[in-house]
Structure formats: C-alpha cells, structure tokens
C-alpha positions in Angstrom: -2.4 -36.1 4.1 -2.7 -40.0 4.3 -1.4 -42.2 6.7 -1.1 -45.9 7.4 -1.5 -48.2 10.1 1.9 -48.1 11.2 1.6 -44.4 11.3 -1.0 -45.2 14.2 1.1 -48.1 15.7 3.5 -45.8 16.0 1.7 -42.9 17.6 0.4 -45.6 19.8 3.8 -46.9 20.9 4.9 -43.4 21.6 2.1 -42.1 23.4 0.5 -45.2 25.2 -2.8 -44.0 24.3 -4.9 -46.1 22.5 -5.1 -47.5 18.7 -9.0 -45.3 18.1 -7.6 -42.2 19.5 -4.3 -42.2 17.5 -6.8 -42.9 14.5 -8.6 -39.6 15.5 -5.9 -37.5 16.7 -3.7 -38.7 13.6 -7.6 -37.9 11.0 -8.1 -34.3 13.1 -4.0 -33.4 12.5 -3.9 -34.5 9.0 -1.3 -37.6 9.4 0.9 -34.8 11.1 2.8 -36.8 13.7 4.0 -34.1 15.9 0.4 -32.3 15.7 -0.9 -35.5 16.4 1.0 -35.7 19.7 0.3 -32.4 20.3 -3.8 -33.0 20.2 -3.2 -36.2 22.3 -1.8 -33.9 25.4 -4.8 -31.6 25.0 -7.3 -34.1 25.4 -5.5 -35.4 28.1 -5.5 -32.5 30.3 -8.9 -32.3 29.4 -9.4 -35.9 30.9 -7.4 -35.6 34.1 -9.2 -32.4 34.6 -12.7 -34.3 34.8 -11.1 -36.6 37.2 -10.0 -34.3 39.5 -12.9 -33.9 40.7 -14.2 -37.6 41.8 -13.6 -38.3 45.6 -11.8 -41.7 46.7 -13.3 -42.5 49.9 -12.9 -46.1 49.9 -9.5 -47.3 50.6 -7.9 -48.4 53.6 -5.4 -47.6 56.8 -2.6 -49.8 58.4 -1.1 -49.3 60.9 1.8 -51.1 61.7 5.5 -51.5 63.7 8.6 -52.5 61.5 11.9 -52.3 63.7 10.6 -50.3 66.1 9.5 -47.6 63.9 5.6 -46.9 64.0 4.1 -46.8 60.8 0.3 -45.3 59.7 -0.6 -45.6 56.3 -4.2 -44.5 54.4 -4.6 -44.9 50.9 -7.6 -44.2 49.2 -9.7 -45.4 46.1 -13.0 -44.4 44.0 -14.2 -47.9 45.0 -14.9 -50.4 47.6 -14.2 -52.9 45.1 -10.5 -51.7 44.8 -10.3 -51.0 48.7 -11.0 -54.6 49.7 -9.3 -56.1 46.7 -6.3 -58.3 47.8 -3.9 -56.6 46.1 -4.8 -53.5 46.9 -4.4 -54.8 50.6 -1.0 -55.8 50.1 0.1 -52.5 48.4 -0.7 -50.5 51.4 0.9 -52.9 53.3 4.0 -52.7 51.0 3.8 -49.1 51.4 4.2 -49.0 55.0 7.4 -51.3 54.8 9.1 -48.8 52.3 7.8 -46.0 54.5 9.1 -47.4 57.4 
C-alpha cells in the first residue's frame, strides 16, 4: 500500500518521532497507520533499552536553606558539558525550591 507525505506528517505529529523513521516504519508496515505506530513503540524500547545502560556521573549537588527547611539536591548527567551548563545549573537549583 502507498502512502503520501502527509501520511508521514501525520505519523510524525502523532508520535513525535522523526520524519525518516515514520518513512521506514510507515515502508516496513505497508502505509498501515496503526502498524506503523505499533513498529515505532518496538524500536523504542529497543532504544531506551540501550540507554539504560550508560552511567551519568557528571552532574551536580546543591545544597541549600529555603524557609528554614534544609534542602540537598544531586542530579546527574552523561556529560560534563551538561553538568556545568548554565541552565542545567539553574534547574537543580529550581529543583530544590520546588523540593523545598
């Protein structure tokens, strides 16, 4: 079965995944949608399970004091790069205001 660029667009916009692998997902299921979808999830899990694996041991810790409450926060990433990055720096910080 044929199917269009919109077909893909559409895959796309419902899956978030991007416009080559709706093309192969939509090719491999035949321009089934639902299939499609279906293939998308597989690979997926696939994916995530390959990152499971990989340590993030860069990152930071904060601690602070907001109203009297003692806050310590770590959060970690896969790079220093991220870790040092300013807004990195000001999520953890963020995170230990909503935690506190």
């Amino acid at each position: 079965m044929a199917f269009t660029a919109k077909d893909v667009q559409a895959l796309r916009e419902m899956t978030g995944v991007g416009m080559m692998d709706c093309k192969k997902a939509l090719t491999e299921a035949d321009g089934n949608m639902d299939k499609a979808v279906e293939i998308l999830r597989e690979k997926g899990l696939a994916a995530s399970q390959k990152k499971a694996g990989r340590i993030a041991a860069e990152g930071m810790a904060y601690a602070a004091v907001i109203d009297g409450v003692g806050v310590v926060v770590e959060v970690n990433a896969e790079t220093d790069f991220v870790g040092k990055n300013e807004k990195f720096v000001d999520f953890v910080k963020g995170v230990a205001a909503v935690v506190a």
